[in-house]
C-alpha positions in Angstrom: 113.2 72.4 66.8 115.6 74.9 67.5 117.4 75.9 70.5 115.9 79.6 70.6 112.1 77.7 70.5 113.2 74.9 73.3 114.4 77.7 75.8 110.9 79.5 74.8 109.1 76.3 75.6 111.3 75.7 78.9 110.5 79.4 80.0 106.6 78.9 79.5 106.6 75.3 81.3 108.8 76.7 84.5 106.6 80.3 84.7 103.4 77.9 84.4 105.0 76.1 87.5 105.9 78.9 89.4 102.7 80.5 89.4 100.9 77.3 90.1 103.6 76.8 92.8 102.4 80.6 94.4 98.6 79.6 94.6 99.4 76.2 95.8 101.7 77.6 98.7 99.0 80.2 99.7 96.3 77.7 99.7 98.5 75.6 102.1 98.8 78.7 104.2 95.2 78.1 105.3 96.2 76.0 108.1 92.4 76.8 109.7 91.0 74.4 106.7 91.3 70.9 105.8 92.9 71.7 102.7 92.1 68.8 100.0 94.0 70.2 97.2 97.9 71.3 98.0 101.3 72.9 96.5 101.9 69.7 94.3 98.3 69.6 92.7 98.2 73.3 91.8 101.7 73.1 90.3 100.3 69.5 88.3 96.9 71.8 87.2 99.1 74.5 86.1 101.5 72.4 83.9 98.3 70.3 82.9 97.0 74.0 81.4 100.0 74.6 79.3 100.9 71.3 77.9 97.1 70.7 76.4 97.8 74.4 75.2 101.1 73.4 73.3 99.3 70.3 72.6 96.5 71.8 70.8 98.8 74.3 68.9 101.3 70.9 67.9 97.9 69.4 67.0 95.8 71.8 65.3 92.9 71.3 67.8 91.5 73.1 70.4 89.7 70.0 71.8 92.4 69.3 73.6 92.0 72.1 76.0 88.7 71.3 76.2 88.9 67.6 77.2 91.8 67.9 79.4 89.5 70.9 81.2 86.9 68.2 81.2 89.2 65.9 83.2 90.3 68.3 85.6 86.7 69.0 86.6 85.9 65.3 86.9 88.7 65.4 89.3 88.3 68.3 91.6 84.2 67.4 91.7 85.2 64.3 93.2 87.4 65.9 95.8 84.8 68.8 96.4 82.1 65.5 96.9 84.4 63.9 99.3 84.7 66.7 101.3 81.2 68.2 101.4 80.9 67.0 105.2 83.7 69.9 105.9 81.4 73.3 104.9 83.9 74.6 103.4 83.0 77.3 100.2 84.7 76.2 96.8 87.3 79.0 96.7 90.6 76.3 96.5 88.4 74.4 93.7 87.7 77.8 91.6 91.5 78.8 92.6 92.5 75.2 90.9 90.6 75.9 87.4 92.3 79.3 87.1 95.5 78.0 87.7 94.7 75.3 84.8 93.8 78.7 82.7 97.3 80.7 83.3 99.1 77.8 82.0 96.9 78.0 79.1 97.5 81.5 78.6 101.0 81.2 79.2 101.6 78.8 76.2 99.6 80.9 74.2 102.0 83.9 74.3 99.8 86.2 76.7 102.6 85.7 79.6 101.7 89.0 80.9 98.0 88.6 81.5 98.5 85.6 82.9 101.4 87.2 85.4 98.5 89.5 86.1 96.0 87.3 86.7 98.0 85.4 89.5 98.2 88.9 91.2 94.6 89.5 91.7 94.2 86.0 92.4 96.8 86.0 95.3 95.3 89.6 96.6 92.0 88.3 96.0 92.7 85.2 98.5 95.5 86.0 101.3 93.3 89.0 103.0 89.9 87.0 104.0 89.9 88.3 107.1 90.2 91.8 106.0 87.5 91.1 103.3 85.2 89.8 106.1 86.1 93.3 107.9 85.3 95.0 104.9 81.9 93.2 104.0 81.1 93.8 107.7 81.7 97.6 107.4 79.9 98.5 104.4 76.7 99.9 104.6 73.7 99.2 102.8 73.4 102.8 101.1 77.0 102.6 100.2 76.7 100.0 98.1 73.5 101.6 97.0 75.8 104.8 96.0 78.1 102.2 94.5 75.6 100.7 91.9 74.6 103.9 90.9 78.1 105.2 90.3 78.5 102.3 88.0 75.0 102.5 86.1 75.8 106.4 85.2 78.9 105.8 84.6 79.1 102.6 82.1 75.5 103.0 80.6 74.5 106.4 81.2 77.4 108.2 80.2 77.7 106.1 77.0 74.5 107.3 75.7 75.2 111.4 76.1 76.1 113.0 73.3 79.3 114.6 72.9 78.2 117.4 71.2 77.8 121.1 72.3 74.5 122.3 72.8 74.5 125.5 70.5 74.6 122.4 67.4 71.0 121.9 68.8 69.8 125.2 68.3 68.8 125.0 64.3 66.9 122.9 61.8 67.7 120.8 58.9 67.2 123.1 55.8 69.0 120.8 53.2 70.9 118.0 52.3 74.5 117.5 50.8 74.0 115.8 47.2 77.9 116.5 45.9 81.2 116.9 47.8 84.1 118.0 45.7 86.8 118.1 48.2 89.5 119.3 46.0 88.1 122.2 44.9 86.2 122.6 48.6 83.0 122.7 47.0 79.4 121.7 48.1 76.0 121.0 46.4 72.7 120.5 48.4 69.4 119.8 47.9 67.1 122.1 49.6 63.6 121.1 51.6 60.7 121.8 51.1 59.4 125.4 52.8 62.9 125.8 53.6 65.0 129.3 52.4 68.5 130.2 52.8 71.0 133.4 51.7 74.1 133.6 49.9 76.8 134.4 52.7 75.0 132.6 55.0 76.5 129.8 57.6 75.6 126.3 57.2 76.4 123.4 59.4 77.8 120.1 57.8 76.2 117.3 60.3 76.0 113.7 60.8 72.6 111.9 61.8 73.8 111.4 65.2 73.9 115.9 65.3 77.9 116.0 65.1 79.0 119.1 63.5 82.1 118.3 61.1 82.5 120.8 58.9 80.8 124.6 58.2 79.5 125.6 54.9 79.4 129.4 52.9 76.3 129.8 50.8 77.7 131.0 47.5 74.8 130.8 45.4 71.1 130.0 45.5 69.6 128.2 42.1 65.6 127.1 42.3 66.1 124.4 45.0 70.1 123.9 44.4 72.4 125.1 47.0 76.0 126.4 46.0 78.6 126.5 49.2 82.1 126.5 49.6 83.5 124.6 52.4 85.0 126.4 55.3 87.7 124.8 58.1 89.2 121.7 57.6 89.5 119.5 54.6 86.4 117.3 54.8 87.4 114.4 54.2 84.6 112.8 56.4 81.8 114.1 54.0 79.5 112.0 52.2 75.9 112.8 50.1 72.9 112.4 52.2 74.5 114.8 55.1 72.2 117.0 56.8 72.5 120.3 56.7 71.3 122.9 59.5 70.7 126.3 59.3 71.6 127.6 63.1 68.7 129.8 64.9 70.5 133.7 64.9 70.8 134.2 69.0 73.9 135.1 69.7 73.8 135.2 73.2 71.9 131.5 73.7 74.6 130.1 71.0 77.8 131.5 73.0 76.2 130.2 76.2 75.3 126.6 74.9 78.3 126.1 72.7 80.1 125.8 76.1 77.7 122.7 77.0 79.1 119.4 75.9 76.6 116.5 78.1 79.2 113.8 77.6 81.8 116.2 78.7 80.3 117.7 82.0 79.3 114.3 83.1 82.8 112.8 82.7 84.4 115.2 84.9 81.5 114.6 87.5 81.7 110.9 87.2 86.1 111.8 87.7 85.7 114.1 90.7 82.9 112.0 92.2 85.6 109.1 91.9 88.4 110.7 93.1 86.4 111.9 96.2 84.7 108.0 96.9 88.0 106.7 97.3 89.0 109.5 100.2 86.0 108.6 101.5 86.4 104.7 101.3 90.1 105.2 102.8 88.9 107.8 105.8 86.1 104.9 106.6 88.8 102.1 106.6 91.4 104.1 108.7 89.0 104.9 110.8 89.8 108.2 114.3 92.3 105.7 115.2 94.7 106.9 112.5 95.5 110.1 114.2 94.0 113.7 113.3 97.0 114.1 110.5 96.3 111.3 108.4 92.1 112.2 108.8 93.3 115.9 107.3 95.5 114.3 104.6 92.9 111.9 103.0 89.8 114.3 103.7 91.3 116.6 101.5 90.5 114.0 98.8 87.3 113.8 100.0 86.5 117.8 100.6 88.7 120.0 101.8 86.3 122.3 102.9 84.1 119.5 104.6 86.9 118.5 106.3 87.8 122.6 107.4 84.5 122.5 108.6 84.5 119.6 110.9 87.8 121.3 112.5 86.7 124.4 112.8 83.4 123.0 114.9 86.1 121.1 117.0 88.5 124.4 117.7 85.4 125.3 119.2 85.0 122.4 121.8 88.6 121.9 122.4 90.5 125.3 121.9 93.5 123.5 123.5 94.3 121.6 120.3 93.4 124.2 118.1 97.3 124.2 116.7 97.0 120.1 115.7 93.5 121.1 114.2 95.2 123.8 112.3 97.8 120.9 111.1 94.9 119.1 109.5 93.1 121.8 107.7 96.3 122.9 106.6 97.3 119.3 105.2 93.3 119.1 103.5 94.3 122.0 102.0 97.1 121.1 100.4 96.1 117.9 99.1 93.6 119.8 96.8 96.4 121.2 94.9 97.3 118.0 93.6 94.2 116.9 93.5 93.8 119.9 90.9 96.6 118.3 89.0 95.6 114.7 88.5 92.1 115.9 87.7 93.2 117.7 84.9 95.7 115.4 83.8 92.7 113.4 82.8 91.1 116.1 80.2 94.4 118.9 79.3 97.4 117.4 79.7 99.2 120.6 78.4 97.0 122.4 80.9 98.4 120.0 83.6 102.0 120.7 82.5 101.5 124.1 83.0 100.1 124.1 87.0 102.1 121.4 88.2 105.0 124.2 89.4 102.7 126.7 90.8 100.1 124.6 92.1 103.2 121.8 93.7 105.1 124.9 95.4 101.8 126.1 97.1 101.0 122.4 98.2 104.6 122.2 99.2 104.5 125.2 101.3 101.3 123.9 102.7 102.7 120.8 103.5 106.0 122.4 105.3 103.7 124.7 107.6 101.8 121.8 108.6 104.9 120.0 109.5 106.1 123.3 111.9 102.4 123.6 113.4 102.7 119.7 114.0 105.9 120.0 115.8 104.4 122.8 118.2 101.9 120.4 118.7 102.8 117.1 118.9 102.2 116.5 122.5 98.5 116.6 121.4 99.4 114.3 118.4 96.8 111.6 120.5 94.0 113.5 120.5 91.0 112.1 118.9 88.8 113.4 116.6 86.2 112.1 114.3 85.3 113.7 110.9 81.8 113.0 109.8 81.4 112.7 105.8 78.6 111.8 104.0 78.8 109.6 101.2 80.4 112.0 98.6 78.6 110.0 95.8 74.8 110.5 95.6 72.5 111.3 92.6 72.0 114.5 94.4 75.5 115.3 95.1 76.3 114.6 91.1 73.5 116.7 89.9 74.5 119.4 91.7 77.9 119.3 90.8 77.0 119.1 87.4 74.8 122.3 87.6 77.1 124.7 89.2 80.0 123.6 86.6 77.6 124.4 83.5 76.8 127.2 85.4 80.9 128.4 85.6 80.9 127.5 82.2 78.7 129.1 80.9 79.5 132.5 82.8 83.5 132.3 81.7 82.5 131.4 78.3 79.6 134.4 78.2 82.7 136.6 80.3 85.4 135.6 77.6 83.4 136.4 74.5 81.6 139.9 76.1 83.6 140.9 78.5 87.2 140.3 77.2 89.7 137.8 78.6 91.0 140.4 81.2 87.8 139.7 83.5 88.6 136.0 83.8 90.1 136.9 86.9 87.3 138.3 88.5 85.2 135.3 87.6 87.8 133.0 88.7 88.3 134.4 92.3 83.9 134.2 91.8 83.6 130.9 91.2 86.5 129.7 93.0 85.1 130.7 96.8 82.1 128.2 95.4 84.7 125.2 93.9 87.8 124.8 92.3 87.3 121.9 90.3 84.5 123.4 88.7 86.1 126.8 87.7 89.6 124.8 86.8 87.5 122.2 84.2 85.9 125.6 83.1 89.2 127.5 82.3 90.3 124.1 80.6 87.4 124.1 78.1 88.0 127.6 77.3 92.4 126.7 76.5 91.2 123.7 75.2 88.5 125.8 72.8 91.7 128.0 71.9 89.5 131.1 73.3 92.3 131.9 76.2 95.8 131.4 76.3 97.3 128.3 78.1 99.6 130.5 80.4 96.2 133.0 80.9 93.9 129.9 81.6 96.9 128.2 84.0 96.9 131.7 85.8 93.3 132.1 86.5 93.0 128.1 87.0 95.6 128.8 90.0 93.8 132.1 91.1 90.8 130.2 91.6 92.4 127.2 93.6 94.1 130.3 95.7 90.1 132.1 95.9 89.2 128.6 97.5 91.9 128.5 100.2 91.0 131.7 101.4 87.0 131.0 101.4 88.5 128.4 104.2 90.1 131.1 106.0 86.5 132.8 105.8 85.0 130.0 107.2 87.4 129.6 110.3 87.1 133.1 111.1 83.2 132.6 110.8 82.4 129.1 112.5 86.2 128.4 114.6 88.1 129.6 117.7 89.9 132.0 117.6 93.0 130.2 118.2 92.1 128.3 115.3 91.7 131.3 113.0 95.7 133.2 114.4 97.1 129.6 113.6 95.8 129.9 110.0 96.5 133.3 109.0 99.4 133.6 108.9 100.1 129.9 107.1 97.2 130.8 104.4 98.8 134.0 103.7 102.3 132.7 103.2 100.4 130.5 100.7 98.9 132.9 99.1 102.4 135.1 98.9 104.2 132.1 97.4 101.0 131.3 95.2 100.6 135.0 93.4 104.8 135.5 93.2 105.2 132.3 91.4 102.1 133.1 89.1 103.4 136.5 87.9 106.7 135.2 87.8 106.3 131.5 86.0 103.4 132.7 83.5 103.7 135.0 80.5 100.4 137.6 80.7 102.0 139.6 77.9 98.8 140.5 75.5 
């Protein structure tokens, strides 16, 4: 064996140890327990794990690991029998047969995943107490909202097809017989009853109604179809395609074509996710945390929720308006950011191109909050409780996912009517109703190559500027007065910083 291989082997045995040394120390941490199984054992279990690994790699047989798991069990049965008087759970015994695992793993060259393991293990057994808090502190419907976030996400989202809408609007007139890609040339084989023109459009589909390609009727021969294949090479063809002949309503096709199910539900199922864990972190932090820290994470949860539930409060306590005027301020920053990472997830050259707008405005948010904090520190104590419902809900999602296919299909209607130059008008529109919606929108339309990516990142940031203003609206409507000459002035230094660094930083040449 070589030296290189024996330092391998002494690195696998000593990491095996050191992690079973880590789970053993926390499980003697439990001082509250009679703790049967200690530092030594879980070191022993993880060395036992990674030498009947090597062993059954030296051997050639995986019974090894099997029968020296075997004996392990025996072993820690017969502890967890002799201590069944103590009512203790079998967390240390579970604990033990992981540990035997990660020296497995370790010898098997997965070092990493078996590093990783140990973490969620450790975090998964020093906070009980805080898990017990936890356990105590959900509520029934939340972990109602909980199940259903992860049925339409992991089964019903799976099943929606990622297909625009518009691909829908036909019927199968033929089917592809011969596919010369070479030459780009296509045969079919037309049905029954069915008729097409020379010159006409045809679209190339799969059986699960994915378009892949676009067909020019050349020539019509008895029942033989003669195209030429348009856009890009083709090499996913195959005889037996369908072929679909596309209904002629213009209108109907521009709006659907901007409705992709699979797509409009991801970006619900993203912003519903985001917005849960603001909610999950304002429930765990609690009033206690101080009016600055509710702003700060209810802006993940809903800026304008959170505007809301200030502006109610200016009204019974128009001494602290300033520190409420912190908070909104702070909720309204975060959703710049916010903007960000949500797009990150869909356009990531979209993202590129607001991070500098979008991060000054937050910044300058941010900085005014700071001053208007400093006024009003002395109130820094104040308490104040910020109601949110759960922001996951089948109705909540629903909704959300109707006024977004509602923005897109007005931009894409806009775009293709109207001209790009009214994308502004439907941005400031749609953003006084939500910004995520009208920024997803604008990144279907750059992603569709219909707009620009400087004129989508302008009206993207237009929108998220319409939004911080419908705030302002809401103040003014539903707030003190105090409340509302606090805010003015901050919102409209956003809004001056916002629209200078748009016009400057973007290129809205034609």
């Amino acid at each position: 064996m070589s030296s290189e291989n024996i330092i391998q082997l002494f690195w696998q045995f000593g990491l095996a140890g050191v992690l079973g040394f880590l789970i053993g120390l926390e499980r003697e941490m439990r001082s509250e327990q009679n703790v049967t199984l200690g530092i030594r054992d879980f070191v022993l279990f993880a060395l036992l794990g990674a030498l009947s690994a090597y062993l059954a790699d030296f051997f050639g047989s995986p019974w090894l690991i099997v029968a020296s798991l075997a004996g392990l069990l025996t072993l820690i049965l017969s502890s967890f029998w002799a201590a069944r008087d103590h009512g203790s759970g079998i967390t240390t015994e579970t604990a033990a047969v992981i540990t035997f695992f990660l020296g497995a793993l370790i010898m098997q060259g997965s070092s990493e995943i078996a590093i990783a393991l140990s973490i969620v293990t450790l975090a998964v057994l020093l906070p009980k107490q805080q898990i017990k808090r936890f356990r105590a502190s959900v509520q029934r419907h939340e972990m109602r909202a909980v199940i259903l976030f992860l049925t339409i996400t992991f089964i019903v989202l799976p099943v929606l097809p990622n297909q625009s809408l518009d691909s829908y609007l036909g019927f199968t007139v033929a089917t592809l017989t011969e596919v010369d890609t070479d030459q780009r040339q296509l045969r079919m084989k037309l049905l029954p009853d069915r008729e097409v023109e020379a010159g006409e459009l045809l679209d190339l589909m799969t059986s699960e109604h994915e378009i892949i390609g676009q067909a020019e009727v050349s020539r019509v021969e008895g029942g033989e179809v003669f195209a030429v294949l348009r856009g890009k090479p083709g090499e996913d063809l195959r005889t037996g395609m369908l072929v679909r002949q596309r209904l002629d309503i213009e209108f109907l096709q521009i709006m659907l074509s901007s409705l992709k199910p699979y797509r409009i539900w991801l970006i619900v199922v993203l912003v519903s996710f985001i917005s849960f864990v603001g909610y999950v972190l304002i429930n765990s932090i609690g009033s206690q945390a101080g009016i600055g820290l509710t702003g700060l994470i209810g802006g993940l949860v809903s800026s304008t929720v959170t505007t809301l539930s200030f502006a109610r409060r200016s009204k019974e306590s128009p001494d602290a308006s300033g520190l409420f005027a912190m908070a909104v301020l702070l909720a309204s920053s975060v959703m710049f950011p916010r903007l960000v990472l949500e797009i990150a997830f869909v356009n990531q050259d979209l993202m590129r191109n607001i991070m500098v707008p979008l991060g000054i405005m937050g910044l300058t948010g941010l900085l005014l909050a700071f001053y208007l904090y400093r006024k009003s520190r002395d109130l820094a104590t104040a308490g104040v409780v910020v109601r949110f419902d759960n922001p996951f809900s089948l109705k909540s999602a629903i909704s959300f996912a109707l006024v977004f296919a509602t923005i897109l299909m007005a931009t894409r209607l806009a775009t293709f009517y109207l001209g790009g130059e009214w994308l502004p008008l439907v941005a400031i529109v749609s953003g006084l109703t939500d910004a995520d919606a009208i920024a997803f929108s604008l990144s279907s339309l750059e992603h569709a190559g219909l707009v620009s990516l400087d004129w989508a990142s302008f009206n993207l940031v237009l929108g998220a500027l319409s939004n911080t203003f419908m705030k302002l609206l809401l103040i003014f409507s539903l707030g003190h007065r105090a409340l509302f000459k606090h805010l003015m002035l901050s919102f409209l230094c956003i809004g001056a910083v916002g629209l200078v660094t748009m016009f400057l930083y973007y290129d809205l040449a034609p």
